[in-house]
VEXMAR-640353 format. One record per residue: x, y, z of N, C-alpha, C in turn; residue number from 1. Coordinates in steps of 0.1 Angstrom, whole numbers, plus 5000, padded with zeros to 4 digits. Layout:
BEGIN
<<X; Y; Z>; <X; Y; Z>; <X; Y; Z>; NUM>
...
***
This chain:
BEGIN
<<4930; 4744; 5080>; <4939; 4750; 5070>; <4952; 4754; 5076>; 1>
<<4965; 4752; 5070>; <4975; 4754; 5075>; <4979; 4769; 5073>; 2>
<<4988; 4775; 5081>; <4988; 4792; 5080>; <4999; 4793; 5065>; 3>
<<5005; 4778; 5062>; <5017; 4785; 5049>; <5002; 4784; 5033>; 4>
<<4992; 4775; 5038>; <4986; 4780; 5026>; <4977; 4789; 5030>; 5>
<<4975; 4795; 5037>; <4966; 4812; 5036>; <4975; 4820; 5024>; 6>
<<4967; 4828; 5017>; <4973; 4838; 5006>; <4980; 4855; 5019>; 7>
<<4991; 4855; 5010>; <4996; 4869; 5023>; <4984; 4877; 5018>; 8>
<<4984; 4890; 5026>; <4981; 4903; 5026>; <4992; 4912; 5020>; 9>
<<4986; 4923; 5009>; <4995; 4930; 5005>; <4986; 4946; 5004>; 10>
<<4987; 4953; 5015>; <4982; 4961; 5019>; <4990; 4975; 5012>; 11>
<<4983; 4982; 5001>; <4987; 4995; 4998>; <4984; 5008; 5003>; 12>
<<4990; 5018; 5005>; <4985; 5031; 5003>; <4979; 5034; 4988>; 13>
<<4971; 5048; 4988>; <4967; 5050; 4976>; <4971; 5064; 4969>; 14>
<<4973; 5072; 4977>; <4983; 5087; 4974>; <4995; 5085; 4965>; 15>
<<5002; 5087; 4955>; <5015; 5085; 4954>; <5022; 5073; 4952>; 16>
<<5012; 5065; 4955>; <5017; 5045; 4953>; <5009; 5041; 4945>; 17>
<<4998; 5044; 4945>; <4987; 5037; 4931>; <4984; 5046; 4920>; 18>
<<4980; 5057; 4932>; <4972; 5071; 4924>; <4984; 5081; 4919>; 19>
<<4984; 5089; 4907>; <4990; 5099; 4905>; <4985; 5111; 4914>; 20>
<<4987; 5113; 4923>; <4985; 5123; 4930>; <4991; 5138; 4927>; 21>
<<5001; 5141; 4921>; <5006; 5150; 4919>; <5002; 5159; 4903>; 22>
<<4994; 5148; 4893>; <4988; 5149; 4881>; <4975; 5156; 4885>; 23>
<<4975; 5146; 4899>; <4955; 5148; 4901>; <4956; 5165; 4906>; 24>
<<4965; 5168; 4918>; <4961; 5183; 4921>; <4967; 5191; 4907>; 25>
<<4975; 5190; 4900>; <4975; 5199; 4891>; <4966; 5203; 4880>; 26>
<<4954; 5195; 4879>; <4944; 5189; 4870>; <4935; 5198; 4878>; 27>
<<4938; 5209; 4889>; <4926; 5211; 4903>; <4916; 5199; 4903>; 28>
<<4922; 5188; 4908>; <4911; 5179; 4910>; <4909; 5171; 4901>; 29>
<<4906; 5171; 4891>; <4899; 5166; 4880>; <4901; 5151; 4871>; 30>
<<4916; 5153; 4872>; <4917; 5141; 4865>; <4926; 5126; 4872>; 31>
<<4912; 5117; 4877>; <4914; 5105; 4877>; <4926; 5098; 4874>; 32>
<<4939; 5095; 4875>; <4946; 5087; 4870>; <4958; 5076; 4877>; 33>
<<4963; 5065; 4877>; <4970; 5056; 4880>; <4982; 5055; 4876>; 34>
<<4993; 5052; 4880>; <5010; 5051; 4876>; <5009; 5038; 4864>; 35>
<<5012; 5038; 4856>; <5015; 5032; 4841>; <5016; 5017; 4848>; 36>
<<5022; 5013; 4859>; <5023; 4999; 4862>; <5014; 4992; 4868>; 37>
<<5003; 5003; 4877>; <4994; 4997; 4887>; <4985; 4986; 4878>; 38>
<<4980; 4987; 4870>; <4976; 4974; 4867>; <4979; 4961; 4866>; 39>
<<4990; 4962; 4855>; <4996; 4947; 4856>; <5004; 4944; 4871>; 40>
<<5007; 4951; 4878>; <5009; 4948; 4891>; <4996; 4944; 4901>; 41>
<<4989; 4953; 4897>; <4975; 4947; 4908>; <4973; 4932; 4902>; 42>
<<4973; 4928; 4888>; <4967; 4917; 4881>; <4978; 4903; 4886>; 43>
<<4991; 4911; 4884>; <4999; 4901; 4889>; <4995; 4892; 4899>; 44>
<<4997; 4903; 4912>; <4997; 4898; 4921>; <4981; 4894; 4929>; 45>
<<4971; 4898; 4923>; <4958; 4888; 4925>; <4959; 4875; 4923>; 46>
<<4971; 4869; 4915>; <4970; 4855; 4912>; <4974; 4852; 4924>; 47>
<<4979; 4852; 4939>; <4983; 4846; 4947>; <4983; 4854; 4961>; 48>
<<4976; 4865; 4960>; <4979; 4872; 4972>; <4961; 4880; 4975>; 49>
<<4960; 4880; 4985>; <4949; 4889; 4986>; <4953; 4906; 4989>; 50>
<<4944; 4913; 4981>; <4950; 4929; 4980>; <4940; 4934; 4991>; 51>
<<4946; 4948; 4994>; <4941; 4958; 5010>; <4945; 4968; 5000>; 52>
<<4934; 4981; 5006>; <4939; 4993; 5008>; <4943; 4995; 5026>; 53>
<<4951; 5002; 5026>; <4954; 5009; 5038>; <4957; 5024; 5038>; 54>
<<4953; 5034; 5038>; <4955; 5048; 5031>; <4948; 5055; 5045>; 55>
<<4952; 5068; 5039>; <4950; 5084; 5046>; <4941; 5087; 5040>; 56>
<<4926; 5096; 5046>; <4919; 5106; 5038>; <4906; 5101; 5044>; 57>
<<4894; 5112; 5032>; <4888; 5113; 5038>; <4879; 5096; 5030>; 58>
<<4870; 5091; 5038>; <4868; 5079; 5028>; <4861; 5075; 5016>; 59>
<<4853; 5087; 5015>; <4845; 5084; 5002>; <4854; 5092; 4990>; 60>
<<4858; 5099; 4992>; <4869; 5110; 4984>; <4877; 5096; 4978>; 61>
<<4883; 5088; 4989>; <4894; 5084; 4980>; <4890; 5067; 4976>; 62>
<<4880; 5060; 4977>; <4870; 5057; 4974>; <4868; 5059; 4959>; 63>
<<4865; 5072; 4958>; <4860; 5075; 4946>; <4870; 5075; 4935>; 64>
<<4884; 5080; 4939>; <4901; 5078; 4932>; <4898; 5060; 4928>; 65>
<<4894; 5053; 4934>; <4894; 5040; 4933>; <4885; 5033; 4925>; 66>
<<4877; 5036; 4922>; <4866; 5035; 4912>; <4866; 5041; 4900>; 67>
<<4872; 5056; 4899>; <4870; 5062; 4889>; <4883; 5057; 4880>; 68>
<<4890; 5049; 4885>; <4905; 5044; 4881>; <4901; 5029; 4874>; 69>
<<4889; 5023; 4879>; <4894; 5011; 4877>; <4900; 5004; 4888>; 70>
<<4903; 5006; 4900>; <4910; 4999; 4905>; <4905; 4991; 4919>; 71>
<<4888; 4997; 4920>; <4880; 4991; 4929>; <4879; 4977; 4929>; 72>
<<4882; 4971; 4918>; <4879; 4958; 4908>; <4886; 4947; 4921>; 73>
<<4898; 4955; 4927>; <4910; 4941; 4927>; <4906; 4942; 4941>; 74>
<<4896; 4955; 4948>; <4901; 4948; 4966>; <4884; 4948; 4971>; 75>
<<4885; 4936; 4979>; <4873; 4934; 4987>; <4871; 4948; 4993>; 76>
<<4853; 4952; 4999>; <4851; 4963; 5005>; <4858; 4955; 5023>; 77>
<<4857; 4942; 5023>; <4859; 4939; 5041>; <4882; 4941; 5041>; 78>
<<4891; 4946; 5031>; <4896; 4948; 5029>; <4906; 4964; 5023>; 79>
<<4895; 4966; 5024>; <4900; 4989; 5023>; <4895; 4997; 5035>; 80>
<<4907; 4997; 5039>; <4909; 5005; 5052>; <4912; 5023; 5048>; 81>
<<4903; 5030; 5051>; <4908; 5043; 5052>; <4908; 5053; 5061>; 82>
<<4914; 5061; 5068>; <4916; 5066; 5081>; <4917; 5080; 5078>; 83>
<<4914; 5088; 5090>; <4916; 5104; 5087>; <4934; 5101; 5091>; 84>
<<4936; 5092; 5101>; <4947; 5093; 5108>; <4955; 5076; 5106>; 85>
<<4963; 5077; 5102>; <4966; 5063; 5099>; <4974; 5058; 5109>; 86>
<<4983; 5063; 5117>; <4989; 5063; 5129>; <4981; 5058; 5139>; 87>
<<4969; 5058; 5142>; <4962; 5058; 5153>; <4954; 5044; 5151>; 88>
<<4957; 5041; 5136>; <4950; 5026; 5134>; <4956; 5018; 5131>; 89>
<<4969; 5018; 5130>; <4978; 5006; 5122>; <4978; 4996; 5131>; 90>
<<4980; 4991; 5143>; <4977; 4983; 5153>; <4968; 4975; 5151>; 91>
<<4954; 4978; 5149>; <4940; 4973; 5144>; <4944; 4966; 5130>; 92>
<<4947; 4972; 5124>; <4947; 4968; 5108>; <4958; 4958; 5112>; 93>
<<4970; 4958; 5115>; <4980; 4948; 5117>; <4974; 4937; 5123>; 94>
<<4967; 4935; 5138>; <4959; 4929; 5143>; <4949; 4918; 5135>; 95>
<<4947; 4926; 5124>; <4931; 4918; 5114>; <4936; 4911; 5107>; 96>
<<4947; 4911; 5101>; <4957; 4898; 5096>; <4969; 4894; 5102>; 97>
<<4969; 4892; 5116>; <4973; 4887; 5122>; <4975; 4869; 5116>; 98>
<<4985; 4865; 5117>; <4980; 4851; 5106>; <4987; 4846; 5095>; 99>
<<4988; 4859; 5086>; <4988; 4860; 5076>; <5003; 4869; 5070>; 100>
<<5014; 4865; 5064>; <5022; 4869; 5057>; <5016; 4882; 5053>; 101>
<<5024; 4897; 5062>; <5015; 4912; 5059>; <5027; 4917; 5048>; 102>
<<5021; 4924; 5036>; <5028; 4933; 5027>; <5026; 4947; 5034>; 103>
<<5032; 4956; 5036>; <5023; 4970; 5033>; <5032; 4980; 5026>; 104>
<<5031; 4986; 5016>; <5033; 4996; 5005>; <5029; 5005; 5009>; 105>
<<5040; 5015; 5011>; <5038; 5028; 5015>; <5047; 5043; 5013>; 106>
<<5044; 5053; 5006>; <5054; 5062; 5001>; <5062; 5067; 5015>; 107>
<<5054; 5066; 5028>; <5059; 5072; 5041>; <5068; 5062; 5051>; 108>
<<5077; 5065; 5049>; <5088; 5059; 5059>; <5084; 5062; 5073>; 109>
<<5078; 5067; 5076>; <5069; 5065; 5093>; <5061; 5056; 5091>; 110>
<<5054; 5055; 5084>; <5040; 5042; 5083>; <5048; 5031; 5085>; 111>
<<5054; 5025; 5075>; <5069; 5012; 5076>; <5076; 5011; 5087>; 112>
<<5076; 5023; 5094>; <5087; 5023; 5103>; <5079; 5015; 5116>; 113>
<<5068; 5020; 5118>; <5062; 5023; 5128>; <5052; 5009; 5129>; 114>
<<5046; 5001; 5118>; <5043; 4990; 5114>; <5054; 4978; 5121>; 115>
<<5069; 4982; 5115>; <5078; 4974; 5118>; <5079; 4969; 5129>; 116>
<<5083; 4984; 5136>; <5081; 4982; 5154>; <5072; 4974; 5160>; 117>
<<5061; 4978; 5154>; <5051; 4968; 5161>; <5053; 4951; 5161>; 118>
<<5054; 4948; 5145>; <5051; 4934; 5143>; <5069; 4933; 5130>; 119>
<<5076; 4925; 5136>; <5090; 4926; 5129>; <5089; 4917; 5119>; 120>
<<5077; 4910; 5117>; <5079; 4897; 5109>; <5073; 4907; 5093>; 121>
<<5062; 4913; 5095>; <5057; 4917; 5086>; <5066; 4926; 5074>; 122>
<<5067; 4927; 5060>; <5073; 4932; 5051>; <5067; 4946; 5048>; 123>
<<5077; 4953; 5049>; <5079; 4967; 5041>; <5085; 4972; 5028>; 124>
<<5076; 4977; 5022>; <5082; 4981; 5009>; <5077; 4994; 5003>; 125>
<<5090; 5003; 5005>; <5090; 5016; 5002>; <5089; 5023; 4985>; 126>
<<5075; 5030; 4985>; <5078; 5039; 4968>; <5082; 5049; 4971>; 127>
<<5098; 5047; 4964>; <5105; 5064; 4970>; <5095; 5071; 4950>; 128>
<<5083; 5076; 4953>; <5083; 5085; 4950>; <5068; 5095; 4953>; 129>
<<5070; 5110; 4953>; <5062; 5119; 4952>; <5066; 5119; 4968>; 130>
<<5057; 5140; 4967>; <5059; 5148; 4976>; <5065; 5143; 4989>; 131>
<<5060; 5132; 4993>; <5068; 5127; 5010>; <5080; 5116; 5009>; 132>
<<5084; 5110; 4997>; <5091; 5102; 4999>; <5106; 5114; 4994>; 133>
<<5100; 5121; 4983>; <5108; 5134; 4980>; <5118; 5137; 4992>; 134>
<<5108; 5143; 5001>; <5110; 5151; 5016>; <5114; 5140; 5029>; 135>
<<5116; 5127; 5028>; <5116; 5123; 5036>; <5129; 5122; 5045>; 136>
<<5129; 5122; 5060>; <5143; 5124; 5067>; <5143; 5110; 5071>; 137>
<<5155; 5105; 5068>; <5161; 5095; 5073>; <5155; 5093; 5086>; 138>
<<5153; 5077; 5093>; <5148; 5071; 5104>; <5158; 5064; 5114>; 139>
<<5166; 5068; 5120>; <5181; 5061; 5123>; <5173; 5042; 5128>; 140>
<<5183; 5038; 5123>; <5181; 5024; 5126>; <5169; 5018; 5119>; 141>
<<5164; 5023; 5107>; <5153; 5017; 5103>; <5156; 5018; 5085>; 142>
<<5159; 5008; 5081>; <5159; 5006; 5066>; <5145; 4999; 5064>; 143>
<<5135; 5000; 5053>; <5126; 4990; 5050>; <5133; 4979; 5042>; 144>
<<5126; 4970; 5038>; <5128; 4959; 5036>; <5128; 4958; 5023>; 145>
<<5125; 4964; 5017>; <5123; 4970; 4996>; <5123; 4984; 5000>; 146>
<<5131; 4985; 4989>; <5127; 4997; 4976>; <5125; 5003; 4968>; 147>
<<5118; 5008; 4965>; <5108; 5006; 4947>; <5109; 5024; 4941>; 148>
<<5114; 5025; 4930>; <5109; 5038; 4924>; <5095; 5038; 4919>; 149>
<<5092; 5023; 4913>; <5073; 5021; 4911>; <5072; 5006; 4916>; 150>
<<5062; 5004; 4912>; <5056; 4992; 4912>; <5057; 4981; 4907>; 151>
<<5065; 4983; 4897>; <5069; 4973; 4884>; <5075; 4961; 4893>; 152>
<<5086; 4959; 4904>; <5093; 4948; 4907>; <5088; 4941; 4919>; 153>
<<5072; 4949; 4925>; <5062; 4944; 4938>; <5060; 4930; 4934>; 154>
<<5055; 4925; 4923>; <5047; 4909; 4920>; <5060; 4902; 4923>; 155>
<<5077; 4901; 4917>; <5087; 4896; 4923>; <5091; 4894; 4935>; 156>
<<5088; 4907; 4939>; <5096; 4911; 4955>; <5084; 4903; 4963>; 157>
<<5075; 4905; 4961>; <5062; 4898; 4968>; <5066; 4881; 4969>; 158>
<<5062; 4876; 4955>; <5062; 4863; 4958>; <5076; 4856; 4961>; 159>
<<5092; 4865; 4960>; <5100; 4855; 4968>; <5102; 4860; 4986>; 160>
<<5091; 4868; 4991>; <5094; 4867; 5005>; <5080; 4864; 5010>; 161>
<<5068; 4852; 5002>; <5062; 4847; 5008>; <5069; 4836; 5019>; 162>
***
């Protein structure tokens, strides 16, 4: 098989990029919910891409965000990566689709940044929104590659930089 027909990887976080997280603690916990776009975006882009999590936390907790959403549907289990520490794994994970045209979605401008460094070929695309993207300090010399307020323009932005 040749590497231009492998399907990319489009590796998300789940905090603040898929999940309402900011709904969910104000709810103390309780209520399960998704940003208005994540579906037709997840649906999009299954037509041509294979989906990842790649996220922070603990793993059955957010796991459970993923299921109780609906959203377990779109990613293989050999495909959700979750970490106490995401920094200390991104190497590995970049490593495992080695190959393969990498997406990764992420609210944190360190994760992107620090991904980049590693492997320059792979795509970054930033959701400037919630708590960290709010707070986040400029990275000298490091723009990501997109910029998204949601998810709505990921299935475009994706398939013209296959």
């Amino acid at each position: 098989m040749k590497l231009s027909s492998k399907k990319p990887i489009v590796l998300f976080d789940i905090d603040y990029t898929l999940f309402d997280t900011a709904l969910f603690k104000q709810s103390g916990l309780s209520m399960h919910k998704i940003y208005a776009e994540v579906t037709q975006t997840l649906d999009g882009l299954n037509n041509f891409a294979t989906l990842g999590i790649f996220s922070k936390g603990e793993t059955q907790f957010q796991k459970t965000k993923l299921e109780k959403t609906g959203m377990a549907k779109f990613f293989k289990e050999e495909n959700v990566h979750i970490f106490d520490n995401k920094d200390a794994n991104l190497i590995k994970i970049i490593d495992k689709y080695k190959g393969l045209k990498i997406f990764i979605i992420d609210d944190k401008l360190e994760i992107l940044y620090s991904a980049k460094m590693y492997m320059d070929q792979l795509f970054t695309i930033w959701v400037k929104r919630g708590w960290y993207a709010e707070n986040q300090k400029a990275i000298p010399d490091f723009i990501p590659d997109a910029e998204v307020e949601n998810l709505s323009d990921v299935v475009r932005i994706v398939k013209s930089n296959v």
